[in-house]
N, C-alpha and C positions, 0 to 999 in steps of 0.2 A: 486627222490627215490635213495639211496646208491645201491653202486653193490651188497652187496648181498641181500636187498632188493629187488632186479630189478630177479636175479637168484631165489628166492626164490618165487614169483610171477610165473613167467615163467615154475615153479612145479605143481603152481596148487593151490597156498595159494586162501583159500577162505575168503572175506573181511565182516566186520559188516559195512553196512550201506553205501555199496560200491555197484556201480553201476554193475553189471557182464559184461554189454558189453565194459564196459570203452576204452578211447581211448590209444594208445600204449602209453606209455612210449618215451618222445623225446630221442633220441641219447646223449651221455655225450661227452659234449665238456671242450676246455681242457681251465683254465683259463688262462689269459693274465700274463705273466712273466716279473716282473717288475724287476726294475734294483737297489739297493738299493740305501738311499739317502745320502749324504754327505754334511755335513756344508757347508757353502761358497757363493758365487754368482753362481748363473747359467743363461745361457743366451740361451735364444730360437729365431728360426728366422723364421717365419710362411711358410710353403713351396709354391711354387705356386700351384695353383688348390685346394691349403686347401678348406673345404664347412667352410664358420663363423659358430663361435660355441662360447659359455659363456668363462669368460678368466678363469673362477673356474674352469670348466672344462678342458682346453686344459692345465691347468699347472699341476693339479690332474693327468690327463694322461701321462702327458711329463716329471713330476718332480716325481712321484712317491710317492707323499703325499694325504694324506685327503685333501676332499671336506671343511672340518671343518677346518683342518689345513690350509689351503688355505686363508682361510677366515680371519682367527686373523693373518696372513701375510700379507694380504690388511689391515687390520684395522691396523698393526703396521707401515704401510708407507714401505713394504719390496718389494715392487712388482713398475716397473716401464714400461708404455707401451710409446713404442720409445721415450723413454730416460726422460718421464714426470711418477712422481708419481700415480697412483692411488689406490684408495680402491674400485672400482664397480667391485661387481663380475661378474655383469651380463653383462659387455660391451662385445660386440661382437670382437674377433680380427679375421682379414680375411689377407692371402697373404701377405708377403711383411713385413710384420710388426713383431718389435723387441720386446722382450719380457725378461727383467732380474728379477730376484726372487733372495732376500739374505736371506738363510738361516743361522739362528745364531746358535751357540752352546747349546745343551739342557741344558734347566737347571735340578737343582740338583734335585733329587725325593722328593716327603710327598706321605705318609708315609715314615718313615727311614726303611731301612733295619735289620734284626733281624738273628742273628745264629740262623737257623731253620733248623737242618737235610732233605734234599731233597731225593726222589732219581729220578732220572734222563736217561729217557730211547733213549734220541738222544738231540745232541744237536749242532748247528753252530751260527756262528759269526746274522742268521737272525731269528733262534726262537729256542724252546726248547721245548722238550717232557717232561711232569711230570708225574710219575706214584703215585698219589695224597694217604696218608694213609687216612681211616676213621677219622672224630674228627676233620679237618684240615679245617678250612675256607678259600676260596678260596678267595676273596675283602673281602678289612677293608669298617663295615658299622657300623649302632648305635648298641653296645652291643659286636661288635666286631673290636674295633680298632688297636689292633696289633695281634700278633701273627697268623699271615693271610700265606697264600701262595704266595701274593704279597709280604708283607715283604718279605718272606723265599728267594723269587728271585730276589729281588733289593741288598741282599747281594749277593747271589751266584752270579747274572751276572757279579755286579760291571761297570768296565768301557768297558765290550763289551755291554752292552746295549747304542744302539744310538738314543734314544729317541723317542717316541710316543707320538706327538702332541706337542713337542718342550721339553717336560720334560723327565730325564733318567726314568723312569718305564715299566714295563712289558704290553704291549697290551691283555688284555681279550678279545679274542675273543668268549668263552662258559666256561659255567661253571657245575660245577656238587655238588651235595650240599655235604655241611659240613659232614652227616653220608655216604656218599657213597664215594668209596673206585675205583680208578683206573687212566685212562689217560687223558688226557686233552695238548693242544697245543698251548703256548703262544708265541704271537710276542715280537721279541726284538728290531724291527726298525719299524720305518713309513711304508716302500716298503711292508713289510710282515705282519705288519698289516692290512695294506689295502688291500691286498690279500685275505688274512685268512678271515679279516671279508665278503668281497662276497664269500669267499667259502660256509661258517658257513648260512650267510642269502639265500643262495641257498639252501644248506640243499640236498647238491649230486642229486639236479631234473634234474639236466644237468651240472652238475660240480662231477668233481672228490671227494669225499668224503664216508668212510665208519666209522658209530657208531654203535656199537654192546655192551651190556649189558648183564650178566647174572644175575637174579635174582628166588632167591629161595622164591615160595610163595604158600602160602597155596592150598591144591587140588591143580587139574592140569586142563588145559582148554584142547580144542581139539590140536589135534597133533599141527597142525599152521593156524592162523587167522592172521586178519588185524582190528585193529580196530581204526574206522574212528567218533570223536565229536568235537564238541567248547570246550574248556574250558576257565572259565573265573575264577576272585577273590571271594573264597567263600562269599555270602553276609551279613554273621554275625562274620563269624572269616576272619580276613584280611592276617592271614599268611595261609592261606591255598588256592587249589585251587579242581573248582566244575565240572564235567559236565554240561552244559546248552545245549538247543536246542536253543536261541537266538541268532543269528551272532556278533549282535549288539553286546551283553556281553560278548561274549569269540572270538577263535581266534581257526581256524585249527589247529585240531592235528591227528597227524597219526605213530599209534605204528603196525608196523610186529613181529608176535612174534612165535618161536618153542618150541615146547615141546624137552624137551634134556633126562631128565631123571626123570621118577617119583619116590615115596618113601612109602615104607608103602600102607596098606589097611586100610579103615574103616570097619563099620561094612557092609555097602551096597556094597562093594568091590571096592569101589573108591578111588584113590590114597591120601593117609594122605596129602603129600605134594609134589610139584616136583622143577627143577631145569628148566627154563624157556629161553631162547637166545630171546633180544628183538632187534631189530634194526627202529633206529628213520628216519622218514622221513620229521618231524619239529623236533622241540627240546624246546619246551617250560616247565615251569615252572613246576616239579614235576610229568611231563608226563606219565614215566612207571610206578610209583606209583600212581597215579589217574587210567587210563587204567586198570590198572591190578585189584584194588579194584572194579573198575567199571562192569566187569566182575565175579568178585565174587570170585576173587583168589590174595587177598592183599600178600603184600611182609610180611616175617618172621620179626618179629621185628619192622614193621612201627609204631611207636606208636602215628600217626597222621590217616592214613589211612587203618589202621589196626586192630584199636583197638577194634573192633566189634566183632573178633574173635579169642581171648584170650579164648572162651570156649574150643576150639580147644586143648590147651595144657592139658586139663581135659581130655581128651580122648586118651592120648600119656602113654606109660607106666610110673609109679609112680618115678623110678631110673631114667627117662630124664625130668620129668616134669621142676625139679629146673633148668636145662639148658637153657630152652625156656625160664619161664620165666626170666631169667637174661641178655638176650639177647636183646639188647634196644635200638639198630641201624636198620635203615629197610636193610635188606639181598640183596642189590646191588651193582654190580661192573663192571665199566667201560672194559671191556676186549680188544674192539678190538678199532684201530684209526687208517683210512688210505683216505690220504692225496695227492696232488700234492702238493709239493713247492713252494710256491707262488715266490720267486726270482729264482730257479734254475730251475725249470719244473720236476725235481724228482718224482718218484709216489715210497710215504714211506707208510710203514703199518706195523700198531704197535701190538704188543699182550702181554695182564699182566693176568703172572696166580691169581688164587684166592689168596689174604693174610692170614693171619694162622686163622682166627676168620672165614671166612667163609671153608673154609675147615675142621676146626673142625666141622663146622654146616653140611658139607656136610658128615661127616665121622658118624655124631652122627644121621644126619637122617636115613644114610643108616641100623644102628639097626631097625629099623621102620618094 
C-alpha cells in the first residue's frame, strides 16, 4: 500500500470486500540503490563466505542489469567464468571465482524518435518525469506506431539515454492510457530500470512508492472506501476489462478512494457529480475506471465504462447539456508520483495541477 494509502487507512477508511481485522500493513523499506551501468568489461571476484547463488543472479546484483539482460549476454558469449566462456545462467558461482561481463555499446533505437512537444516535470542523467497531455499514446503498438510518448523521448533524450536492455530507448516501467492526462516515470538506463521496475511491481506494499489520481465521476460514493476484486479481459470485448469473482480469470486489484468535493443536487438530493482522489495499491489495466463504474459512479466522459449513464446529462441544465456531451475523454488525471531513486536513494514526489479541459469540467460543474 502507498504512503498515503497506508495514512488514509489508519483514518478509518472502511474496505469492500476487505477483511475488518486485517493484518497491519508491513513497514516500508527502502529499495536497493544501484550504481548505474557503463559500457565496457567488468570483472567480479566472488568474495570469501559468498552463500552460491545462480551466475544470472550474482551478475543482475553486481552489474546492475536485467535478469533478461543477463541472459542475451550469456547467449552472446559476453560473460566469462574464470577466464572460460559460458552461457548457463544457472551455474552456481561460489568464493574465489572470477567473473568478467562485456558490456557492448547500445544499439540505436526502433522506433525512431519524433519532435513531439514534451513537458517534463524532473529529469537526470537516470530517468525522467513526464507530465503526459491527454490524446498521447504512451508505447508504439498495432494502430499506433509513432507518434507515441516513446518516440516523443528517444528524441528529447537523445544520447543521455544509456540503454535498456542493450538498445538507446526509454524503460516503461507503467503506463497510464492514451485519454488520461498526468505523470508517469521512465527509465533512461539499465540500473534505474531495474529499480523502477521492482518499485512499480511492488506497488508501495513495502517499497517507497506514491500514485494518486483525481477523477471526476458521476454521483459521489461515500466519503472514502477501499475497493477490493479480480479483474480480468472482458470475455466478449478483448479491449476492455471486467470484474470477476474467479482468481483463475483476473488478478488483484485494489483502488482507496476520497471524496474531495461533490457538485450539484438531484432531485433525491444526491450529489449530480463529484471530484474523487484515488490511490492505487496495484496498478492494473483500466483499474480506477472499472472500480469506480463498478460502484456505480463511472468517470465523466468514459465512453467505454461509462456509457450507461449519458442519461445523466438529460438531467443537467439545458445551457450545460452540449458541454457534457462533447466531452469524450474519461475525466482522469494522474496528479500525484512519489518515488525513491532507484540509483541515488532520493525520496521525489511529484504534483500536476488539472490541464485546462478538466478544469473547465471542474469550473462548469461547479454551476450544478
Amino acid at each position: 500500500m502507498n504512503q498515503h494509502a497506508k495514512r488514509r487507512a489508519q483514518q478509518g477508511i472502511q474496505g469492500l470486500d476487505t477483511a475488518p481485522d486485517a493484518a497491519p500493513a508491513p513497514p516500508v523499506v527502502k529499495p536497493p540503490v544501484r550504481e548505474p551501468v557503463a559500457p565496457g568489461l567488468q570483472e567480479f571476484v566472488i568474495p570469501e563466505g559468498h552463500t552460491p547463488e545462480r551466475l544470472d543472479k550474482f551478475l543482475s546484483n553486481a552489474a546492475g542489469l536485467s535478469r533478461a539482460r543477463i541472459k542475451a549476454l550469456l547467449d552472446d558469449g559476453q560473460v566469462a567464468l574464470d577466464g572460460k566462456r559460458t552461457d548457463d545462467a544457472s551455474s552456481k558461482v561460489r568464493a574465489g571465482q572470477k567473473i568478467s561481463i562485456e558490456v557492448p555499446q547500445p544499439a540505436a533505437a526502433e522506433p525512431l524518435g519524433e519532435n513531439i512537444p514534451l513537458s517534463i516535470a524532473y529529469e537526470d542523467e537516470h530517468l525522467v518525469v513526464v507530465d503526459k497531455p491527454a490524446g498521447l499514446v504512451v508505447h508504439p503498438s498495432a494502430g499506433h506506431e509513432t507518434g507515441t510518448l516513446v518516440n516523443a523521448l528517444i528524441a528529447h533524450c537523445g544520447a543521455s539515454l544509456s540503454g535498456i536492455g542493450g538498445v538507446l530507448r526509454p524503460g516503461i516501467v507503467h503506463r497510464i492510457d492514451k485519454d488520461t492526462s498526468g505523470l508517469l516515470v521512465v527509465a533512461k538506463s539499465d540500473a534505474a530500470h531495474q529499480g523502477l521496475s521492482a518499485l512499480f511491481a511492488d506497488h508501495g506494499r513495502t517499497m517507497s512508492l506514491t500514485r494518486e489520481y483525481l477523477a471526476f465521476v458521476w454521483g459521489a460514493p461515500r466519503h472514502r472506501g477501499t475497493i477490493q476484486t479480480f479483474l480480468g479481459r472482458h470475455q466478449y470485448n478483448r479491449e476492455r476489462q471486467m470484474v470477476t469473482q474467479d482468481e483463475e480469470r483476473g488478478r488483484l486489484a485494489i483502488t482507496h478512494y476520497e471524496l474531495e468535493l461533490p457538485f450539484g443536487k438531484e432531485r433525491d438530493g444526491k450529489p449530480m457529480a463529484s471530484l474523487v482522489r484515488c490511490a492505487l495499491e496495484t496498478g492494473r489495466t483500466h483499474q480506477i475506471r472499472v472500480h469506480m463504474a463498478h460502484i456505480g459512479h463511472p468517470l465523466i466522459g468514459d465512453q467505454t465504462y461509462g456509457s450507461g449513464f449519458k442519461t445523466k446529462i438529460g438531467l443537467l441544465p439545458p445551457k450545460l447539456q452540449d458541454f457534457f456531451r462533447a466531452f469524450s475523454r474519461q475525466a482522469l488525471h494522474a496528479a500525484t508520483l512519489g518515488f525513491q531513486h532507484p540509483v541515488t536513494g532520493e525520496e521525489l514526489m511529484f504534483e500536476s495541477e488539472l490541464p485546462k479541459d478538466l478544469k473547465k469540467l471542474k469550473a462548469t460543474l461547479e454551476k450544478l
